[in-house]
C-alpha positions in Angstrom: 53.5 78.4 98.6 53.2 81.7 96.5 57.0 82.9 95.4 57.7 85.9 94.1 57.7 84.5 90.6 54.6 83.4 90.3 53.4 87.1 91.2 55.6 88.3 88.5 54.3 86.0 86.3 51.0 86.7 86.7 51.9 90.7 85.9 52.9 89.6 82.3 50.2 87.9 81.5 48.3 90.2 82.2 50.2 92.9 80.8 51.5 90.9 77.4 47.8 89.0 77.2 49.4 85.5 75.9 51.5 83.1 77.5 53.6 83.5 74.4 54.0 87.0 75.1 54.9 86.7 78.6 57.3 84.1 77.9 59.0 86.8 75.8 58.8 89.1 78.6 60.3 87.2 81.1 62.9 85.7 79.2 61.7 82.3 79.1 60.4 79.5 76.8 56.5 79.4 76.3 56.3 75.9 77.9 58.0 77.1 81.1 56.0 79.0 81.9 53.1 76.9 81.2 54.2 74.4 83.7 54.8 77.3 86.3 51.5 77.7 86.2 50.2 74.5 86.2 52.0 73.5 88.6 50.9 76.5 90.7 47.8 75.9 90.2 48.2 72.5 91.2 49.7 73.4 94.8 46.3 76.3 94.8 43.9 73.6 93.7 42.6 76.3 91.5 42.2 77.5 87.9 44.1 80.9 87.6 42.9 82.0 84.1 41.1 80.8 81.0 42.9 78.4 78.9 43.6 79.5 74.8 41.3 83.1 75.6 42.5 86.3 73.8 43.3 88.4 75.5 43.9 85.8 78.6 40.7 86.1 81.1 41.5 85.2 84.7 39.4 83.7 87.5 38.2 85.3 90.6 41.0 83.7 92.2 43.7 84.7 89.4 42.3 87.9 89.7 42.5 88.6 93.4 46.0 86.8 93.1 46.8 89.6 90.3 46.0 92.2 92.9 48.3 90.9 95.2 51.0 90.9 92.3 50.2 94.6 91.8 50.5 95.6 96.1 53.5 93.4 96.5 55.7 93.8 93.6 55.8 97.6 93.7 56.5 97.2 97.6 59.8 94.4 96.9 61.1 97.3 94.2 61.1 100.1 96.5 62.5 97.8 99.5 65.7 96.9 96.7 66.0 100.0 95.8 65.8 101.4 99.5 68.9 98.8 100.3 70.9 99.8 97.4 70.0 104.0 97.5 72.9 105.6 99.3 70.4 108.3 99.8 69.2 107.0 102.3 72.5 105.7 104.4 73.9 107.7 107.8 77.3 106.8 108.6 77.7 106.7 112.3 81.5 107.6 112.2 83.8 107.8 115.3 87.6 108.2 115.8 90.6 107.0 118.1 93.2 109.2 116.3 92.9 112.6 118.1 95.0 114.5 115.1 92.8 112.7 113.0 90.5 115.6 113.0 92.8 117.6 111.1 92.7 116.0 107.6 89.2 114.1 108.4 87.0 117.3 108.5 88.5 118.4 104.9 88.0 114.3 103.4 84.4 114.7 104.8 83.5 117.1 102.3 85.3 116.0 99.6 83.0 112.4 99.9 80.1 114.5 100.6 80.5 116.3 97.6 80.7 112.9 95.9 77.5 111.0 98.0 75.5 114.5 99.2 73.0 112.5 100.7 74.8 110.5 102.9 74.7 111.6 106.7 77.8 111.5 108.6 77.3 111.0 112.5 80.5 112.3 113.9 81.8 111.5 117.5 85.0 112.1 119.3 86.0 111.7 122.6 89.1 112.0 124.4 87.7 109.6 127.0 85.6 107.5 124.4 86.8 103.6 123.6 84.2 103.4 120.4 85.9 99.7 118.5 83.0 98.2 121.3 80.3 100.3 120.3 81.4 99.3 116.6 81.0 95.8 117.6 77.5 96.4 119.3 76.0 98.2 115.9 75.7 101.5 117.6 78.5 103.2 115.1 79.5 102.2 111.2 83.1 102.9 111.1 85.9 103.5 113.7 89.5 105.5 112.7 91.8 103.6 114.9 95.4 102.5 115.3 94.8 99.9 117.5 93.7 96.2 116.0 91.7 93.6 118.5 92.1 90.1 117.8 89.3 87.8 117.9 86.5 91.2 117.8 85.2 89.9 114.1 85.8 93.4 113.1 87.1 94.3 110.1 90.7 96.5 109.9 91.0 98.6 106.3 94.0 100.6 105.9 94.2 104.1 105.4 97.9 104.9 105.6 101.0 104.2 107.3 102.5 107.0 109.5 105.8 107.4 111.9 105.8 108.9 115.5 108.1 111.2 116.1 109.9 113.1 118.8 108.6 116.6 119.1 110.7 119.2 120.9 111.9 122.4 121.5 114.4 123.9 119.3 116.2 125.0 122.2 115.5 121.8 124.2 118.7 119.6 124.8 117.6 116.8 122.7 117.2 118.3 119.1 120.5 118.8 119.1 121.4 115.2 119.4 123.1 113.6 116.0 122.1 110.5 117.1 118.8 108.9 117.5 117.1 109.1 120.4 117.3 106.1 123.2 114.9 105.3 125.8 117.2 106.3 128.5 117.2 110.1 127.2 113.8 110.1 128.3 114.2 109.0 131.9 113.8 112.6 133.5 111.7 114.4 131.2 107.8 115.5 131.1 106.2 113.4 128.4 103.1 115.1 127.3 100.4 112.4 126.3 96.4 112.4 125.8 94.6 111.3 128.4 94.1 107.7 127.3 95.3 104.4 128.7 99.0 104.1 128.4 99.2 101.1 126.7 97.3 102.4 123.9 100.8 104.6 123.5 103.4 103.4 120.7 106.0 105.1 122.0 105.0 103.4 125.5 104.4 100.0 124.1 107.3 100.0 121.7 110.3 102.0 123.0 109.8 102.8 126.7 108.1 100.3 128.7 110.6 97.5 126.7 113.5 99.2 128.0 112.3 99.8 131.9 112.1 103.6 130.8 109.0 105.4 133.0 109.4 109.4 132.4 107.3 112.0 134.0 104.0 111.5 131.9 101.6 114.8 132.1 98.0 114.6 130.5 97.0 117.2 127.7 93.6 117.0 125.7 94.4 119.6 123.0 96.6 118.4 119.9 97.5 122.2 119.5 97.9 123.2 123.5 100.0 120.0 123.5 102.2 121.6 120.4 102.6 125.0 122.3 103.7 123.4 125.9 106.0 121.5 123.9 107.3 125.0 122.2 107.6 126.5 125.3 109.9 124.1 126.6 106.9 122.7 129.4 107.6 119.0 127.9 108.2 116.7 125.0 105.5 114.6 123.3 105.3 112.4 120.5 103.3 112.2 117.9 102.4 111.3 113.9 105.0 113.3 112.0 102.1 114.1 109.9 100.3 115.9 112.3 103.6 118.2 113.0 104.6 119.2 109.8 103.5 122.5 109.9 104.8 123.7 112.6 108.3 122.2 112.1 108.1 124.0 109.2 107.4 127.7 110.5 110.5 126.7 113.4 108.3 126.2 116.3 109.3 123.1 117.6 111.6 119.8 115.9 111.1 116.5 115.5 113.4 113.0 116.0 113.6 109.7 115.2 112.8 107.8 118.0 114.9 104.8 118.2 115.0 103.3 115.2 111.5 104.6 114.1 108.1 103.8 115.1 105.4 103.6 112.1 102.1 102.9 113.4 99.0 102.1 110.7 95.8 104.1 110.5 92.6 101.5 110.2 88.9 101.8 109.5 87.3 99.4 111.7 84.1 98.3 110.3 81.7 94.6 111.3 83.0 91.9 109.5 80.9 91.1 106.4 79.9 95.3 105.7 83.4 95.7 103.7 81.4 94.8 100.7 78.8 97.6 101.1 78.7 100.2 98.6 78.7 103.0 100.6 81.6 101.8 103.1 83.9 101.1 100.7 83.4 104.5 98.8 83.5 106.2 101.9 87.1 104.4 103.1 88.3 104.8 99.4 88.0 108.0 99.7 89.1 109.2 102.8 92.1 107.0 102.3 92.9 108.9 98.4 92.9 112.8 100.5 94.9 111.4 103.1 97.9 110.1 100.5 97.1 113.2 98.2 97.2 115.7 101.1 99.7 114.7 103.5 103.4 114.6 104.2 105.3 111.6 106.1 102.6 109.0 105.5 103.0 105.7 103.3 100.3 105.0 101.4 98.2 102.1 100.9 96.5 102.2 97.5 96.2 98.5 96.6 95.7 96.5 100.0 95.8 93.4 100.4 93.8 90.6 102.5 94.7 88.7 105.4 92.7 87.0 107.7 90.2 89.8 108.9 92.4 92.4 108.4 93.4 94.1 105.5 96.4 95.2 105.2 
């Protein structure tokens, strides 16, 4: 019966001491907010103040209504405020990408810098399938690769980024002019984390299409994995990104595979928390270190919508 704008107008009058004044106040005509509260009053069955008195007198009942005005009011402020105060956010933050550690940490402080106050939750887990957890409410935002249909979650780009053949320079492959084919991989030891293999690209996209099953041996390290690979213990593949430095000092090479596979890099939020202040800072920049800071990505500066998923 009692909105928030009555209690608000009851504040001015008492604070301006005229209707005329408080029309002023809260921007509105003088005979508006007379027929607020008559009407009011009407609905109460009660006087709220003393017509044409100077400064305006209230009743007992305008008066213990005023009170109200003056516990509630105060209370709806800080509760706004509290909902739009990044200050008070934690971002409960998990990622699929296991190199993704590598550039996150370093894009972590530079939004830190930006928000201090905002708390980042950090889990990672070789073993760890977070996208349902996302879906649950018990984490903010997921780093992932992989897209569900249907999961009302929300896909924003961070960059694009190809997978590449790492091997041995003295392995017999890096040699090869040509791209590689699935058959070259028949008889090797493909070095993969220890995730479900369909969650591979270089499964789901080049082997499995071709009938291709190689030798496939679990490593949980990104830079163990590099060093087996140096030593000539396997092959893997992975984001050329991630390699770059230690093509660079010699250590191992990297190749096309087939025709090139480019995966995307998402954060998966709930549908409908895109909007939030906070998120979208947060995305933004993790998304602007990524493009400034690393080599063999494609960068995604001015997404676009479609459907739930931007892209």
């Amino acid at each position: 019966m009692i909105e928030i704008k009555h209690l608000r107008t009851l504040q001015a009058l008492k604070n301006s001491g005229s209707l005329s004044a408080a029309a002023i106040q809260l921007h509105q005509t003088q005979s508006a907010v007379s027929h607020q509260c008559n009407e009011l009053e009407k609905k109460l069955g009660f006087k709220l103040f003393i017509r044409k008195s100077h400064p305006i007198k209230f009743t007992i009942q305008g008066k213990i209504l005023l009170q109200l005005s003056e516990e509630i009011l105060p209370k709806i402020q800080k509760a706004i405020h509290k909902c739009t105060d990044s200050h008070h956010m934690i971002i409960r933050l998990a990622i699929e990408c296991h190199s993704c550690i590598q550039w996150l940490t370093p894009a972590l402080k530079v939004f830190q810098n930006t928000w201090p106050k905002v708390e980042i939750d950090f889990y990672s887990d070789m073993t760890f399938t977070p996208q349902p957890f996302l879906q649950q409410g018990k984490l903010d935002i997921v780093l992932t690769s992989e897209v569900f249909p249907r999961s009302n979650l929300f896909y924003a780009p961070i960059f694009d980024f190809e997978v590449r053949l790492i091997l041995s320079p003295n392995h017999p492959l890096a040699s090869k002019k040509n791209n590689i084919l699935p058959e070259d991989l028949a008889s090797e030891i493909l070095m993969i984390y220890p995730v479900e293999r369909h969650r591979l690209d270089i499964w789901k996209y080049f082997l499995q299409p071709a009938g291709i099953i190689p030798i496939f041996k679990n490593v949980n390290n990104t830079l163990l994995l590099i060093q087996m690979v140096s030593a000539q213990m396997g092959i893997a593949a992975l984001p050329h990104w991630v390699v770059e430095n230690f093509e660079h000092q010699g250590l191992i090479v990297t190749k096309k595979i087939g025709n090139g596979i480019w995966g995307r890099l998402y954060a998966a939020i709930r549908n409908g928390e895109q909007k939030e202040l906070v998120i979208q800072n947060f995305i933004n920049s993790i998304r602007l270190h990524a493009i400034t800071n690393l080599k063999f990505i494609r960068g995604i500066l001015q997404p676009r919508f479609h459907k739930n998923i931007l892209i």
